[in-house]
VOGU-3710 file (C-alpha; in Angstrom, 3 decimals, decimal comma):
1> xxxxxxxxxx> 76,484/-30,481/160,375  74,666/-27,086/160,030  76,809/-25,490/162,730  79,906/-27,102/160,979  78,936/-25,055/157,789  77,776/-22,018/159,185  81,690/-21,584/160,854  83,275/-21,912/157,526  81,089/-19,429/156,072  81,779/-17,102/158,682
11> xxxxxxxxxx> 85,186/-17,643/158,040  85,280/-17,249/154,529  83,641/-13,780/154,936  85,788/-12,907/157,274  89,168/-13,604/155,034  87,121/-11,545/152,180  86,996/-8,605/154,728  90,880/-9,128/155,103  91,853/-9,098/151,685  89,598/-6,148/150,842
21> xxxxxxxxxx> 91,377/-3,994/153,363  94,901/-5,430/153,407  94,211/-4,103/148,987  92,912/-0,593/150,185  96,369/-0,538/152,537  98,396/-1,650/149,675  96,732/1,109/147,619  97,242/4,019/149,755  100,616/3,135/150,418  101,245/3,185/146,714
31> xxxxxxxxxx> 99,473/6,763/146,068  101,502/8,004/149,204  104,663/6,877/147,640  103,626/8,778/144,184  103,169/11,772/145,694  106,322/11,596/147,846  107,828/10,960/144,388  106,385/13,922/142,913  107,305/16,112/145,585  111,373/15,022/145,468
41> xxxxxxxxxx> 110,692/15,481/141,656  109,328/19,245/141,970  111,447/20,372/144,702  114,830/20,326/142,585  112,930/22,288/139,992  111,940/25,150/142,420  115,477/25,150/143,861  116,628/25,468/140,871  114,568/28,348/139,638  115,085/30,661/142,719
51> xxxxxxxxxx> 118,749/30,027/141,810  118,247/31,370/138,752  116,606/34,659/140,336  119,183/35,397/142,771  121,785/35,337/139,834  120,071/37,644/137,848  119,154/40,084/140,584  123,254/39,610/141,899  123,773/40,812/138,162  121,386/43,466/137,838
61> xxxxxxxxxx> 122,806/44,727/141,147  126,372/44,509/139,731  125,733/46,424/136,385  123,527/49,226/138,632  126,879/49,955/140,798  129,484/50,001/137,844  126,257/52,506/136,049  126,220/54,461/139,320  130,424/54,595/139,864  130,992/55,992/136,192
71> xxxxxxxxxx> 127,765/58,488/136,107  128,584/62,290/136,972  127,125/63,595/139,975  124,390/66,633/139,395  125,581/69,772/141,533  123,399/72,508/141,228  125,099/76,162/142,409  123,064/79,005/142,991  124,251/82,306/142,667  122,413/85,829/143,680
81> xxxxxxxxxx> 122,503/88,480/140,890  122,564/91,349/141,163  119,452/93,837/140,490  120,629/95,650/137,383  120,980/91,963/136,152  117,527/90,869/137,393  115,944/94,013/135,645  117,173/93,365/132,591  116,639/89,795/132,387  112,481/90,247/132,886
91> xxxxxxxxxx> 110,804/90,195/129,712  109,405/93,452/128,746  105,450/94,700/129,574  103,580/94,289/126,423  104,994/96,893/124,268  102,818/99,882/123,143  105,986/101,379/121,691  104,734/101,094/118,072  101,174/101,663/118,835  98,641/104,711/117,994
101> xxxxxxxxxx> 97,366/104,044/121,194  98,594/105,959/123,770  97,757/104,254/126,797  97,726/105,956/130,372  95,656/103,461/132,268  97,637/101,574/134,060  100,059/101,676/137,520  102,653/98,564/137,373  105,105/100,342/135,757  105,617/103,105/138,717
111> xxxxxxxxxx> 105,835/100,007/140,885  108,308/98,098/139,150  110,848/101,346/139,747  111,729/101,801/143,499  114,213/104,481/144,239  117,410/102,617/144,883  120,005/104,707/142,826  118,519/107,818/144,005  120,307/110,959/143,968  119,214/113,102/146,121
121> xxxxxxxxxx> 116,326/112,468/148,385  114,486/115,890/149,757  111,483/115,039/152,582  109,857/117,954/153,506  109,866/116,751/157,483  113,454/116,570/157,720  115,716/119,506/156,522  118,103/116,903/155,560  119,617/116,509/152,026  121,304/112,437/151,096
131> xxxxxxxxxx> 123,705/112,619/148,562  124,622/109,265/146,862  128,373/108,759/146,659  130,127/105,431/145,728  127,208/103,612/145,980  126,584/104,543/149,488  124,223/107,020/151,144  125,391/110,608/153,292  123,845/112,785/154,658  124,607/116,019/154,906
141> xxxxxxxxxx> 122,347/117,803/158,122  121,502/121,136/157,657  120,070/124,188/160,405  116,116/125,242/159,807  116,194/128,230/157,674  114,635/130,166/160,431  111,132/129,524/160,896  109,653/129,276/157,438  110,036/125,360/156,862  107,860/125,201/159,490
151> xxxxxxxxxx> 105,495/127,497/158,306  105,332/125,705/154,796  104,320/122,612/156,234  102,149/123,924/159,240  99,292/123,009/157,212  100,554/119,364/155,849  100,789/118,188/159,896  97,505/119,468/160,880  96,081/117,748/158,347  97,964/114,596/159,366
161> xxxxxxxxxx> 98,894/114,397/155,580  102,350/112,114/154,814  105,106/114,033/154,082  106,019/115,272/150,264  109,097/113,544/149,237  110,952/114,246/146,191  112,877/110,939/144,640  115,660/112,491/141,818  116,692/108,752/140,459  118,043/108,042/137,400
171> xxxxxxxxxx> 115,997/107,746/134,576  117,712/104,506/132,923  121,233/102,302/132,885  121,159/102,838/129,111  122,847/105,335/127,401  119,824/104,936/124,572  117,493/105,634/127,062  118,841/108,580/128,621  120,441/110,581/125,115  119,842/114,434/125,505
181> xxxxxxxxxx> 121,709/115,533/122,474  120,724/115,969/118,840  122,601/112,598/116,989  124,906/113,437/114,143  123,119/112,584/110,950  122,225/114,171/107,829  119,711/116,730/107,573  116,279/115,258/105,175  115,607/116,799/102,564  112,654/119,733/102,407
191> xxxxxxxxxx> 111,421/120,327/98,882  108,604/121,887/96,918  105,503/119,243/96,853  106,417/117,777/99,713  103,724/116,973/102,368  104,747/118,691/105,942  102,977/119,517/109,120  103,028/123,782/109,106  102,505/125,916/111,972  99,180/127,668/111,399
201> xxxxxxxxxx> 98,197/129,495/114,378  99,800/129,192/117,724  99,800/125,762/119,190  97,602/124,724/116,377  99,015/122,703/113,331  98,060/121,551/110,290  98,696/119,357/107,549  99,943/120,906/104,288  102,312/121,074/101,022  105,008/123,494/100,573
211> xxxxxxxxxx> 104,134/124,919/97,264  107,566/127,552/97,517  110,858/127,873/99,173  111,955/131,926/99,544  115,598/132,744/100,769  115,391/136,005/102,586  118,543/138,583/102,677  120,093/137,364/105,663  119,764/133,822/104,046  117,478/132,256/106,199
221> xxxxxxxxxx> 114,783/129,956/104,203  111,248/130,897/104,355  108,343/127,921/102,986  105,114/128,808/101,999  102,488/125,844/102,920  99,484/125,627/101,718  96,859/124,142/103,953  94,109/121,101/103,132  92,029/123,017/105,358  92,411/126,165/103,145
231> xxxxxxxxxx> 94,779/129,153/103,831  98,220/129,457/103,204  101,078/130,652/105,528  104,999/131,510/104,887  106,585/130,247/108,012  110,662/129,183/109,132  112,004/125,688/109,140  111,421/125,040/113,250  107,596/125,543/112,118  107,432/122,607/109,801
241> xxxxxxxxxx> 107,482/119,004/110,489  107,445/115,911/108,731  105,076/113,971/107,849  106,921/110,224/108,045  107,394/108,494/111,082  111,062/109,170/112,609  113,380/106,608/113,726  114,278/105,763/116,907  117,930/106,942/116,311  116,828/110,262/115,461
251> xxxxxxxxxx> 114,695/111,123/118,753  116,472/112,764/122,013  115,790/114,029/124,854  114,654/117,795/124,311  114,053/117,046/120,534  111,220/119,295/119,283  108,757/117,714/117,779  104,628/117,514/116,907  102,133/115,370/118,328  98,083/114,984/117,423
261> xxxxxxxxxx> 96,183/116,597/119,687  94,175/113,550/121,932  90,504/115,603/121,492  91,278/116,211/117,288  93,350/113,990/115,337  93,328/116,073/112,835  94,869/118,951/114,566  98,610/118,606/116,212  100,892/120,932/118,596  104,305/121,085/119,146
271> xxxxxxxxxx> 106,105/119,927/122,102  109,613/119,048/123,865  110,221/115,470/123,844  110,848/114,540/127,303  111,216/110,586/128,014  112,451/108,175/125,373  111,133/104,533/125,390  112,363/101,968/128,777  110,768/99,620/131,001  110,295/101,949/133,410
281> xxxxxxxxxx> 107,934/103,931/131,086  106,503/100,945/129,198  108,402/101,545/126,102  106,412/104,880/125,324  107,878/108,435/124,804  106,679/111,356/127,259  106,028/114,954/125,743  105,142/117,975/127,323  103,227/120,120/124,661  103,841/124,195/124,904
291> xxxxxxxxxx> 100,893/123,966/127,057  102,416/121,990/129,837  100,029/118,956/129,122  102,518/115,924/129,702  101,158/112,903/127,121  102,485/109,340/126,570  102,346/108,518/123,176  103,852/105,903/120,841  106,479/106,373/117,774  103,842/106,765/115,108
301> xxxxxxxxxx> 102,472/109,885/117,100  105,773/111,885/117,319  106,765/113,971/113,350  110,151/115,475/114,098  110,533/119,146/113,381  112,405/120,210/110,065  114,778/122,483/111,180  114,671/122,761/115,044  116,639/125,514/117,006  119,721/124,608/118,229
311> xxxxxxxxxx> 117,941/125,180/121,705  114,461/124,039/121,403  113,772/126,158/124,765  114,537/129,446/122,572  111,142/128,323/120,647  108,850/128,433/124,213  107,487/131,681/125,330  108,499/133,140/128,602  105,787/131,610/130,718  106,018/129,220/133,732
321> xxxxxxxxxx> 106,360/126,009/131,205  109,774/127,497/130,211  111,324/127,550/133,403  109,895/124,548/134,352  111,502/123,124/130,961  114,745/124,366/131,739  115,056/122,970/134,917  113,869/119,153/134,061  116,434/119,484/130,969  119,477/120,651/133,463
331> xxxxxxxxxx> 118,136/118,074/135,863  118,225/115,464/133,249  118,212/112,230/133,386  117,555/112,500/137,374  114,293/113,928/136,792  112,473/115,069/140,535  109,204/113,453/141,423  107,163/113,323/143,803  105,654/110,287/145,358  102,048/109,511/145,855
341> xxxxxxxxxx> 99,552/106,150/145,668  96,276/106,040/144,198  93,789/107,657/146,393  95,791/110,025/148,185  94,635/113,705/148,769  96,685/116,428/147,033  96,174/119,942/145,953  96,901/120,870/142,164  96,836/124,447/140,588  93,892/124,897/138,430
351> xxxxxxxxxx> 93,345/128,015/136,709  95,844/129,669/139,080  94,438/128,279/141,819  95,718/125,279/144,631  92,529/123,000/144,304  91,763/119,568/146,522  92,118/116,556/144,481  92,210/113,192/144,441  95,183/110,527/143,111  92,927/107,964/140,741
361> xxxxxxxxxx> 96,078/106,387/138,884  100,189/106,521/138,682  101,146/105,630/135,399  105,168/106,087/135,249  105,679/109,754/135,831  102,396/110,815/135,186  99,588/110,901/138,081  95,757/110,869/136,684  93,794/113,549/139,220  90,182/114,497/139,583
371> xxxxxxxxxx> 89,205/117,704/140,845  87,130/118,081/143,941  84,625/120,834/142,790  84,441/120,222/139,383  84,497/116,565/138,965  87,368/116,896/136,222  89,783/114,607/135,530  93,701/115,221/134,597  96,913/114,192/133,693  99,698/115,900/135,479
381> xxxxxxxxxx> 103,103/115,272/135,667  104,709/114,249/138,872  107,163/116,569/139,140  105,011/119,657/137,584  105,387/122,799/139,633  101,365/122,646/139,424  101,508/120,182/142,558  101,505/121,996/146,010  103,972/119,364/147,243  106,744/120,279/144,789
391> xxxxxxxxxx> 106,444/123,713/144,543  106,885/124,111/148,627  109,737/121,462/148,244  111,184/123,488/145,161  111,609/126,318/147,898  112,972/124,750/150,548  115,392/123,611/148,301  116,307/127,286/147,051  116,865/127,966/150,549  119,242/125,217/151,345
401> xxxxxxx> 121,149/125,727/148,636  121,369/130,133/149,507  122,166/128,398/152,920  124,801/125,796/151,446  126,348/128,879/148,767  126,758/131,208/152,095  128,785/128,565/153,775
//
């Protein structure tokens, strides 16, 4: 009996073990057939959402080409001006053109300028002259005149020195840059009260009031000016100047006019205007007092002479300055200079004397020198007949010339 009962409980157990696993099969089966659900469920979803994306990016690559076909197509031309064009289109240096200041300190402006519509080129090496015609350079050879241009520059090759050139370019393009003759406008009035600069002694003037106005016989008008600085003085109309500022439309080339001296404000001399306002002399005005001192200045510095001389030369003295005058005016506006670089060894007449120098600045047409010996420092003009350089040029130039006249 016990082993009868001890079967059937075996076998019960055994059908419980059954059941309990044939459930867990049933189960799985049913969470495997969820999920398989689920995942036919989601996949028509993402299907259909890349769908979707593909349109839109077939779309956005549809409007793109029709924006692309109608837009203009940038083309970009480049074209070479020429150098007239190029100059004038650079904006100005600062301008000092309206400034008390007269400012000599500075060497861009002599190397914005290179010699292209030159003239006539003269190197001392070479007794060859170019002459510029039609925009295109000749040159004319000429024979040694004897055995004097070697001579003259005997002492410029043994001291392995480079040789003086002389560059005659034109001063400007502009026609308001380059005027040489007195404009047509109405004289100002001079009258008793008025305020004036007077000659007072020679190349020293001084502020004063014309207190009378005498006509002499031959009717010429005499003022009498009566200084702040005490004294009075009856002089002509070229030895009075106004006071007031001139305009720019009144100044010229060879205009006489009065500037304050740079060591006394107070005190002014006359001079020859030489250079009217450009880029190439950063907008200043060059004047060469009766002394031969060459000066930059600006507007407010220059008082235009009352009643100039219809040739302001006729008011110099005979002297070296004169002739030098005459020549840069007849040379005008393709002024002759010489070309140097800062610390280049020259010689420069000083008291009547060639003296060793040396190049500190180039400023325009103006070189700033210092004296070996003496330590002194000077402005001199770069085509002043003071320079060794030019004056031995100057003559080889006479002679080629008496040569070219005898041919």
């Amino acid at each position: 009996m016990e082993g009868v009962e001890m079967d059937m409980g075996l076998s019960d157990i055994r059908g419980s073990v059954t059941e309990v696993e044939n459930g867990r099969e049933e189960k799985f089966e049913k969470t495997n057939h969820s999920q398989d659900n689920m995942h036919q469920s989601a996949e028509p979803c993402v299907s259909s959402s890349s769908t979707i994306k593909t349109l839109c990016n077939k779309r956005q690559r549809e409007t793109d080409y029709d924006f692309l076909s109608h837009a203009k197509k940038a083309v970009v031309v480049l074209t070479r001006l020429p150098d007239h064009k190029i100059s004038a289109l650079r904006p100005p240096t600062p301008p000092q053109f309206y400034s008390e200041d007269d400012s000599l300190n500075t060497s861009e402006s002599d190397t914005q300028w290179e010699p292209e519509n030159d003239l006539i080129c003269w190197n001392s090496s070479k007794s060859k002259k170019t002459t510029r015609k039609n925009g295109r350079n000749t040159r004319i050879k000429r024979e040694p005149a004897q055995q004097n241009n070697n001579i003259d520059f005997k002492r410029c090759e043994e001291l392995h020195e480079p040789a003086p050139i002389i560059i005659s370019t034109a001063f400007a393009l502009c026609s308001d840059e380059t005027r040489n003759v007195r404009p047509d406008l109405p004289e100002e009035e001079v009258s008793v009260g008025m305020m004036v600069l007077a000659r007072k002694k020679h190349m020293r003037w001084q502020r004063g009031t014309i207190v009378e106005i005498l006509t002499k016989e031959n009717g010429h008008l005499k003022y009498k000016v009566s200084f702040e600085e005490k004294g009075k003085s009856l002089v002509s109309g070229h030895h009075i100047a106004f006071v007031t500022t001139p305009k720019l439309e009144q100044l010229y080339v060879s205009a006489r006019v009065v500037v304050s001296c740079p060591e006394n404000k107070s005190h002014f001399q006359t001079g020859i205007l030489a250079e009217l306002p450009s880029r190439r002399n950063r907008l200043r005005f060059l004047v060469f007092t009766d002394n031969h001192v060459p000066l930059y200045v600006g507007l407010p510095s220059l008082h235009l002479v009352c009643r100039p001389l219809k040739n302001s030369l006729n008011d110099l003295p005979d002297s070296p300055h004169k002739s030098f005058m005459t020549r840069y005016l007849k040379d005008w506006p393709y002024p002759h200079l010489t070309q140097y670089k800062a610390g280049q060894s020259i010689n420069v007449e000083l008291d009547d004397v060639q003296q060793k120098c040396e190049v500190l600045v180039v400023d325009s047409s103006l070189i700033q020198v210092i004296f070996q010996e003496s330590q002194q420092k000077e402005w001199v003009y770069r085509g002043s007949t003071r320079l060794e350089h030019m004056t031995r040029i100057l003559k080889l130039r006479e002679i080629e010339e008496q040569m070219s006249d005898s041919e």
